[in-house]
C-alpha positions in Angstrom: -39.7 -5.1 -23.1 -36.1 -5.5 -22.6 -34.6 -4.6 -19.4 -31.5 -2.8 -17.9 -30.5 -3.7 -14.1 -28.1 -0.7 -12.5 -26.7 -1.9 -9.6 -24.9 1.3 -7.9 -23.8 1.8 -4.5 -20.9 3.3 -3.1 -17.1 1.8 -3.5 -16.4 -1.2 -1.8 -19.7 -2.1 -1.4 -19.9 -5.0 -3.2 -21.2 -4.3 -6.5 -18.8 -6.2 -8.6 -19.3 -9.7 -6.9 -23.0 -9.1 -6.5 -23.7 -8.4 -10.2 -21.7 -11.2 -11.4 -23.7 -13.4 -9.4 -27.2 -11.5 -10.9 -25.5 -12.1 -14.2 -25.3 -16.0 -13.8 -28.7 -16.3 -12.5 -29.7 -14.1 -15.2 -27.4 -15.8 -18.4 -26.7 -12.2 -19.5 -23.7 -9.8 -19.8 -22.7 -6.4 -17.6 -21.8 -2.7 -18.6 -19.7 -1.2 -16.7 -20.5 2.3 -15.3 -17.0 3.4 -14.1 -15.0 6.5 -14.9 -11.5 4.8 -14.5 -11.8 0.8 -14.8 -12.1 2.0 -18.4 -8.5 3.0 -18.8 -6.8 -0.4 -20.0 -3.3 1.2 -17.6 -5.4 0.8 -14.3 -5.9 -2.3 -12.6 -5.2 -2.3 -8.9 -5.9 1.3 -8.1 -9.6 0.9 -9.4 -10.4 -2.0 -8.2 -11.1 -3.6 -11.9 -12.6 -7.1 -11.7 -10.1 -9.3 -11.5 -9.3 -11.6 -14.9 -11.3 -14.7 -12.8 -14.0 -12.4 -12.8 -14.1 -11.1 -16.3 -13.7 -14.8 -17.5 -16.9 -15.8 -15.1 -19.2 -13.3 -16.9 -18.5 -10.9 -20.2 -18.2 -7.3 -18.5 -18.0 -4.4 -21.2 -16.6 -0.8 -21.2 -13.7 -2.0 -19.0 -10.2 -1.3 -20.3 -10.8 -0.4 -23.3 -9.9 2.8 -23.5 -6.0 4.6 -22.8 -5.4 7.4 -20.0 -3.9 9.3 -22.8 -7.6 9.7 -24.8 -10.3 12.0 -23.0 -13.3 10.5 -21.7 -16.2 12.1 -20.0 -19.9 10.7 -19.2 -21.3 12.6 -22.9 -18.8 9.5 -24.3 -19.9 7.4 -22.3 -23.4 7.1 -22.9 -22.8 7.3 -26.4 -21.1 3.9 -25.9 -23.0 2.1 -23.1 -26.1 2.7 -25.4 -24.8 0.9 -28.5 -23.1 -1.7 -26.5 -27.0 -2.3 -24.7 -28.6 -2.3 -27.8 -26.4 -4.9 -29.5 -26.5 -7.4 -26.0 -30.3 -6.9 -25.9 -30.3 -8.6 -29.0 -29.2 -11.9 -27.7 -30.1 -10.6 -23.8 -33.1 -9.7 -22.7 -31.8 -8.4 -19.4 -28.8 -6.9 -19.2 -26.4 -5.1 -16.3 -25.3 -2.1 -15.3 -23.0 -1.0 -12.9 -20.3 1.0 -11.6 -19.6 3.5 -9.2 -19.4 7.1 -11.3 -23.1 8.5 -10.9 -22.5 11.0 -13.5 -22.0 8.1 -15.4 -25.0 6.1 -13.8 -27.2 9.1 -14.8 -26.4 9.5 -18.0 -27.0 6.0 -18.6 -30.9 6.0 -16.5 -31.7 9.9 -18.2 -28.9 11.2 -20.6 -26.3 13.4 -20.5 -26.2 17.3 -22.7 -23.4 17.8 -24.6 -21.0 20.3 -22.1 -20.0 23.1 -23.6 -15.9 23.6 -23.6 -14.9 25.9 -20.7 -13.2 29.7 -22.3 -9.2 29.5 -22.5 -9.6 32.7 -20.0 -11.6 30.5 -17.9 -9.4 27.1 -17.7 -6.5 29.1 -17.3 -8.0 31.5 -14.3 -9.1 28.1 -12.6 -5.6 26.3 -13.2 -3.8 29.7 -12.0 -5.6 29.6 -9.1 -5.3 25.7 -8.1 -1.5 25.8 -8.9 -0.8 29.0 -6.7 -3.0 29.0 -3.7 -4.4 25.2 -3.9 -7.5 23.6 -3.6 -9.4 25.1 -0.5 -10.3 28.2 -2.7 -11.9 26.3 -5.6 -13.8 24.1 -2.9 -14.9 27.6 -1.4 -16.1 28.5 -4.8 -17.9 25.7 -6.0 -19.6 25.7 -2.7 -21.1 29.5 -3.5 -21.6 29.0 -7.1 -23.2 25.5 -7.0 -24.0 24.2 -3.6 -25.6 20.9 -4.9 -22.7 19.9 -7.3 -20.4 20.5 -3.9 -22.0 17.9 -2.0 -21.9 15.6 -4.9 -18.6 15.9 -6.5 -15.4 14.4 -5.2 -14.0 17.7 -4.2 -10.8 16.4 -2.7 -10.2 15.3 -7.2 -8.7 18.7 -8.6 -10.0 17.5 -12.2 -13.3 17.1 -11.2 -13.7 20.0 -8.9 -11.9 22.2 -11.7 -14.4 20.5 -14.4 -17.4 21.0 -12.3 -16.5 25.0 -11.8 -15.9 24.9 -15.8 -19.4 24.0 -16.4 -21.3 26.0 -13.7 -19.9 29.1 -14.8 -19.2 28.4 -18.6 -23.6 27.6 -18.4 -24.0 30.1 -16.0 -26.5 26.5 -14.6 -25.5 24.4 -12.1 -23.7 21.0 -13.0 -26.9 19.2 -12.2 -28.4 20.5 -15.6 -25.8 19.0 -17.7 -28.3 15.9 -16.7 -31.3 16.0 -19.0 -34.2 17.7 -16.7 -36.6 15.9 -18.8 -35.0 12.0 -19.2 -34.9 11.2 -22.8 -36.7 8.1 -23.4 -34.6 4.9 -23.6 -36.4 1.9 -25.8 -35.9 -0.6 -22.5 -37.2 -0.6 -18.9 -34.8 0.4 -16.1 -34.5 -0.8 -13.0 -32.0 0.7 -10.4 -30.7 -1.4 -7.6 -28.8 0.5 -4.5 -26.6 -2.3 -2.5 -27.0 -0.6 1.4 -24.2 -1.3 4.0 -23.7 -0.1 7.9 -21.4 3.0 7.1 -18.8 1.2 10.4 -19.0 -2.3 7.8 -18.4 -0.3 4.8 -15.7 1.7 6.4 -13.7 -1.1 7.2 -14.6 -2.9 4.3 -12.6 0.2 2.6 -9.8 -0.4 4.6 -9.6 -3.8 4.1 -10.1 -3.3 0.3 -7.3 -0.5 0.1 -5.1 -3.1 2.2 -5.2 -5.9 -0.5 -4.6 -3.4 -2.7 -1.1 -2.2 -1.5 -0.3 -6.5 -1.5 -1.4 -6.9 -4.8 1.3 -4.7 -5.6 -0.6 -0.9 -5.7 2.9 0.9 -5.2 4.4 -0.9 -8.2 1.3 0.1 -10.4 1.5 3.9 -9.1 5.6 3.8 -10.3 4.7 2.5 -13.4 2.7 5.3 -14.1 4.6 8.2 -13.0 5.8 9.2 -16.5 1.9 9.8 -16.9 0.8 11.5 -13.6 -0.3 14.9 -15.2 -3.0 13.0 -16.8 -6.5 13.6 -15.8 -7.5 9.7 -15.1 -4.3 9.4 -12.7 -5.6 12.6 -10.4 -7.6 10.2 -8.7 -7.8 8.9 -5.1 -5.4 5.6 -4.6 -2.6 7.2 -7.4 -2.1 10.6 -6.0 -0.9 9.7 -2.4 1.3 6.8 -3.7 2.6 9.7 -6.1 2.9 12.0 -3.0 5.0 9.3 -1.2 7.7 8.7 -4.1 8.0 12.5 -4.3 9.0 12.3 -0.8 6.5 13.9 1.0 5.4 11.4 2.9 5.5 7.7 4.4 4.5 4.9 2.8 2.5 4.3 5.9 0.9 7.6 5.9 0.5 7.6 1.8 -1.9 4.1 2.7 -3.7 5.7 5.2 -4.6 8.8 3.3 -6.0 6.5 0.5 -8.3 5.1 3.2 -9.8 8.3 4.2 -10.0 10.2 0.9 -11.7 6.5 -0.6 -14.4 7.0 3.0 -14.7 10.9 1.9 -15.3 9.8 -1.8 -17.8 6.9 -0.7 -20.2 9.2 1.3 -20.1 12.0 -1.7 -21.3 8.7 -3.7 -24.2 8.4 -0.9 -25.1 11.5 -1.3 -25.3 11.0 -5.3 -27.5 8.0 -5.0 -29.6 9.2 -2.5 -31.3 11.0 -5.3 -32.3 8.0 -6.8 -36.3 7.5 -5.2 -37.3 5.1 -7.8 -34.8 2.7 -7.0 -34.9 -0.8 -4.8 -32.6 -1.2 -1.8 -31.1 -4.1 -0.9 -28.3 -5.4 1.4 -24.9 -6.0 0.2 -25.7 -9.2 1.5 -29.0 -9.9 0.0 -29.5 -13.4 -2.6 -29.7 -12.0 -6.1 -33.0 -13.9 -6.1 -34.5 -11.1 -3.3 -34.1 -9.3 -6.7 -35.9 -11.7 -9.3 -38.6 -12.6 -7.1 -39.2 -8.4 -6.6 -39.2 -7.7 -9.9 -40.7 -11.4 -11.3 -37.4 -11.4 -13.9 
């Protein structure tokens, strides 16, 4: 039977590197699992593989979408399905990985269709977010779906705002919208979970977000501003830049927020895959062939 490999873990982990290297050793191709190296207008801010990288190995599901077109994890496993069933064709193993879960379990179980939120809703939820900020809609997610508050980035407005939207447009937690019963997929999966110290992988972030801002980050983030109401641009890494050419802030201080909502964000993404009791741990520094000889690929 064929075989899909998800390697998840949290950002700046290692995933990309460590997957490109499974995919030589392996002759085979990767899917990406990420919410925003999709969009073809992001580059620095998500950390897309660089163009080295994409030449090294074929990765799929990167760029080729705009931030103008909605996309959402239903989408997405519509796509990374037909894209693994045409590889496995010429593949008999192929790769996952990315660092949405959502997206990650839609791919291991599938994702429902979610329902569209009432006007009356949306616009209760926006009025509130525009007029007395976040912290309420934090609060309220936190009553309504505890579970979906430990998982979702809550400092993203979008996502908070979308999670709320389906909780009480269900009247079910956001965890439902996750097949309880996995559908069947017609290949074997095998999830990998790259572990790192939480001090390593906090400065690993810092370094990461670092090298961003010299690759040129802030040019990227000015670029963009004609698009910043966009969903895919409320994201950590474009909203504090955005903050900073508003005025509100230093550059200084616009970096160093990035590096503690990214921290934030990566333990939420802990917390995600810490659901995942079927899968293999490895360290971020582990040979891909700890992984071959485990699983005799």
């Amino acid at each position: 039977m064929n075989t899909l490999v998800i390697v998840a873990g949290p950002t700046a982990v290692g995933k990309t590197a460590w997957s490109i290297q499974l995919a030589q050793a392996l002759q085979t191709e990767i899917i990406s699992c990420d919410s925003r190296q999709c969009y073809r207008e992001l580059r620095i801010g998500v950390a897309r593989p660089e163009e080295e990288e994409l030449r090294t190995v074929a990765h799929h599901l990167v760029a080729h979408r705009t931030i103008k077109q909605p996309y959402n994890a239903y989408l997405f496993e519509q796509e990374a399905l037909q894209m693994a069933e045409r590889l496995f064709a010429t593949h008999p193993t192929v790769i996952a990985t990315g660092g949405t879960g959502l997206y990650i379990d839609a791919l291991r179980r599938g994702m429902a269709l979610m329902p569209d939120p009432s006007p009356r809703l949306r616009q209760y939820l926006t009025h509130r977010l525009q007029t007395e900020g976040i912290r309420p809609l934090q609060t309220l997610l936190s009553q309504v779906d505890p579970e979906a508050y430990s998982r979702v980035d809550t400092l993203n407005p979008s996502r908070l705002q979308r999670a709320l939207e389906t909780t009480l447009t269900t009247g079910k937690p956001l965890s439902h919208s996750v097949n309880a019963a996995p559908r069947p997929r017609p290949f074997r999966i095998v999830t990998v979970v790259l572990d790192c110290d939480k001090q390593v992988l906090r400065q690993r972030i810092d370094q990461r977000v670092d090298r961003m801002m010299t690759l040129g980050l802030l040019d990227e983030v000015r670029q963009l501003l004609p698009y910043r109401q966009l969903n895919a641009l409320n994201t950590v890494g474009y909203k504090e830049l955005f903050a900073h050419l508003d005025g509100l802030c230093t550059l200084e201080q616009a970096v160093l927020q990035i590096k503690v909502n990214t921290w934030h964000y990566a333990k939420k993404q802990l917390t995600w895959i810490s659901r995942y009791e079927d899968a293999l741990h490895l360290p971020n520094t582990a040979p891909v062939d700890s992984l071959l000889q485990a699983l005799s690929i």
